[in-house]
N, C-alpha and C positions, 0 to 999 in steps of 0.2 A: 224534766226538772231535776237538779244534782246538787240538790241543795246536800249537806253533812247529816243531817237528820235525816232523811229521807233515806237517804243512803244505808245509815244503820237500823231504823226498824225495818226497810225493802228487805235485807239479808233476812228477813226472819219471815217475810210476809212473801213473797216474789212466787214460794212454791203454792199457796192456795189459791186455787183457781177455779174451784168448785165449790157451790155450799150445798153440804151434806146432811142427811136426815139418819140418824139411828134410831134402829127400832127393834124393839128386844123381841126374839121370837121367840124364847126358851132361856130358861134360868145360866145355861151354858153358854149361848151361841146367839151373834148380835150380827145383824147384815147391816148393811152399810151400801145406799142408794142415792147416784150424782141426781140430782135434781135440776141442776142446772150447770151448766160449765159457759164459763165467759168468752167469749170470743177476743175481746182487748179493743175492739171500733166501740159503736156507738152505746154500746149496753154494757163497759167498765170491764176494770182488769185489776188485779190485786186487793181483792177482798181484805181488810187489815185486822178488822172487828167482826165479834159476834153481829145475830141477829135481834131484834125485838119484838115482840109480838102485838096487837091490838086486839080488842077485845073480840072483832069478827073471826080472830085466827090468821091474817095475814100475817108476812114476815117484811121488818124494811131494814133496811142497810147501808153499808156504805162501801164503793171501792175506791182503792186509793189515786186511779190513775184510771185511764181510758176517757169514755164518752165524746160526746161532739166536741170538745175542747183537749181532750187526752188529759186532765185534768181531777179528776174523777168525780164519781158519782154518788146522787142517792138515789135506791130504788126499792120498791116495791114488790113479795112474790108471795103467789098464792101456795099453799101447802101442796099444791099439784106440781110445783116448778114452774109456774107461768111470772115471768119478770116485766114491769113497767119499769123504766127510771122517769124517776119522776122530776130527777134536776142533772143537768149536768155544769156544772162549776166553771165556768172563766172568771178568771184574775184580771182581766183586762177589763171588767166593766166593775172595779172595786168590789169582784165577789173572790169569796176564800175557792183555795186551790188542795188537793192532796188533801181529802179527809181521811188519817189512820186511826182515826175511832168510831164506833157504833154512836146511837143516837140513844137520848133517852124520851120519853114522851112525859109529856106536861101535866099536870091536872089540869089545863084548860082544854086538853087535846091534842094540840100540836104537837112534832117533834123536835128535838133540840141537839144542835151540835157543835164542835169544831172543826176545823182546816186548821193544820200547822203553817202551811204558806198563804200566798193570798192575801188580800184584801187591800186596804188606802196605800198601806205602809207594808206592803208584800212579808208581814210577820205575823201571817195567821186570822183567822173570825172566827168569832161565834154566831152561828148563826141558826136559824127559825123555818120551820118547813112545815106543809100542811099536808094533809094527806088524798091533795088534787096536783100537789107539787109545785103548789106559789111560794117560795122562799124568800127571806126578808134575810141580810145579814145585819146583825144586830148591836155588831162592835169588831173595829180593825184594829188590833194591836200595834202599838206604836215602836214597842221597845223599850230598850233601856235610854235615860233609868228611874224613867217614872212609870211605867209598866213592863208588864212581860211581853215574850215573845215564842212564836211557836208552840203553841198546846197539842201535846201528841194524847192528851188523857180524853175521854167521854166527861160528862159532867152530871152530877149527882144534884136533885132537886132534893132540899132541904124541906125542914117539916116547917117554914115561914114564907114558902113558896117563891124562894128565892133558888136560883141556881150559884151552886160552887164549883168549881176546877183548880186546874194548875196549868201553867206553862213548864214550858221545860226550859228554859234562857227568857233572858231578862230581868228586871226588876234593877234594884239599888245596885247590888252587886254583879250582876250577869249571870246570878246561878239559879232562877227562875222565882216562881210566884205562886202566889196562893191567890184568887179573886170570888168576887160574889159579883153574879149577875140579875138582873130582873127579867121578868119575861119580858121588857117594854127595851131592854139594851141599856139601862144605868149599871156601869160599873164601876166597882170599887174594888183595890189592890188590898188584900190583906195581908201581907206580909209577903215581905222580900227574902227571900235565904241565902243568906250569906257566906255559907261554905262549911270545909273546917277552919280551925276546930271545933267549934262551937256548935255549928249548926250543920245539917245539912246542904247538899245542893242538887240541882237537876231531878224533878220529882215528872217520872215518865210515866209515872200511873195517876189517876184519880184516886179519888176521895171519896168515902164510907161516911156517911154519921152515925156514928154509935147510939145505944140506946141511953145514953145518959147525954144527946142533944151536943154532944161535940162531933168533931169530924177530925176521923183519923186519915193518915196515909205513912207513903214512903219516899224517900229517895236514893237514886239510882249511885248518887255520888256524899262526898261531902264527911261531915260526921268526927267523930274524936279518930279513927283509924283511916276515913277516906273511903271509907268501903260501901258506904249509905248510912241511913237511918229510918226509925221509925217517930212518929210524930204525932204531937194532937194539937189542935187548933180552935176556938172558939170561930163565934160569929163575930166576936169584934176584934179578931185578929190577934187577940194573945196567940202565943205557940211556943210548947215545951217540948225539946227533945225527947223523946220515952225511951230511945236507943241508937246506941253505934255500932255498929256489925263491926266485926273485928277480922271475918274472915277466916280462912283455913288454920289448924287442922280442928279449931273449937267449933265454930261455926259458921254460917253463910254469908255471903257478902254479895252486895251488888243487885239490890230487889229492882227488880225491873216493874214488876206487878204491884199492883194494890191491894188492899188486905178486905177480908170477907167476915164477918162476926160470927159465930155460931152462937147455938142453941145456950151454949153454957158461959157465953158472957166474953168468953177471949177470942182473939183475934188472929187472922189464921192466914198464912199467905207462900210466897217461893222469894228463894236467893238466885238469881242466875248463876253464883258460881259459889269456891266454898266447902265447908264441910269439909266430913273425912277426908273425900275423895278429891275433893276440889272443882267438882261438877254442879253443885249446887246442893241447895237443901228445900224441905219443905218443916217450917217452924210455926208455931203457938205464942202469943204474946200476951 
């Protein structure tokens, strides 16, 4: 698949072919052990996202590409390196295709995901997976311009037990979306971004909820300079710009990533480019 998205996170994803274990042996000195290495047939190939864990200690995942469909995969590994997949993805029976994010796991138990392509209208699913490997997809993006398209982010369960993400394209303006999911597949568009000046567009990360019950993120485009933004969002879809990257030689521009909270309340993440140097930054918000 050659889809344009695909294309530009593969550049970044294409080299991981192994998921590794590190394990500190010494306050200096840290080994580094393949556990597994994918072969590209039936057991997946391009790993795009981290792993998750469950409470027995397994690890599950996702690759972007391979499996019985070349399509890619979710699977299952035990901390020894032993791999099951537990699903592999065709598009051709209205399931999502190319999942380039990790999963997150439910409070009911299940696991929860995306595919950027794939599904009714080949713009992407969310979809629902168990940990025998029955998967349910749970919503096929339509597009613009009454929804998004293509979700390249993981999705974040909210403390109302709803699930939230982003698309990267679609919505009103083509520059993607903000949605709320249920675990049962009702969705709802919370907000379209509409570009600059104003707004941001194209948000290629997920979404945080802060501890003050909003949910922050970024965008990779868009904003008063073009360069991205940062963002906050309620549950009914209000949403204030919080910033415009402006770009080199003051600052960073171009957040590919999503932002992480720390201990002391602000919010913490990377610019892919930028900065002094024009290589990127890592900044506080």
């Amino acid at each position: 698949m050659k889809h344009k998205w695909y294309r530009l996170i593969s550049r970044q994803a294409c080299a991981v072919v192994a998921v590794l274990l590190l394990a500190s042996t010494a306050l200096t000195a840290q080994t580094e052990t393949a556990l597994y290495d994918f072969q590209g047939g039936s057991d997946g190939s391009g790993p795009s996202a981290g792993l998750i864990a469950d409470a027995a200690g397994n690890f599950y995942g996702t690759t972007a590409s391979g499996g019985a469909f070349f399509q890619g995969t979710v699977f299952r590994m035990t901390p020894s390196g032993a791999i099951t997949v537990l699903h592999s993805f065709n598009s051709f029976f209205s399931e999502g295709a190319v999942p380039l994010a990790g999963l997150v796991q439910g409070g009911d138990g299940n696991f929860y995901g995306t595919t950027a392509f794939g599904g009714a209208h080949f713009k992407g699913t969310v979809f629902k997976i168990n940990a025998t490997g029955n998967l349910t997809t749970l919503h096929s993006f339509s597009g613009s311009p009454s929804e998004g398209a293509n979700p390249i982010a993981a999705l974040v369960q909210g403390s109302d037990s709803n699930f939230y993400g982003t698309t990267a394209s679609g919505g009103e303006h083509f520059q993607g979306t903000v949605f709320r999911i249920t675990p049962a597949g009702g969705i709802t568009v919370l907000h379209s971004f509409s570009g600059s000046p104003s707004e941001g567009g194209v948000p290629f990360a997920g979404l945080v909820q802060g501890s003050d019950g909003n949910f922050y993120g970024t965008t990779a485009l868009g904003g008063a300079h073009v360069k991205g933004t940062v963002f906050k969002i309620d549950a009914t879809g209000s949403l204030t710009t919080l910033h415009s990257f402006s770009g080199s030689p003051g600052e960073g521009a171009v957040p590919f990533a999503g932002l992480v909270q720390g201990s002391d309340g602000n919010f913490y993440s990377t610019t892919a480019l930028g900065g002094a140097h024009g290589e990127g930054t890592v900044f506080k918000f």
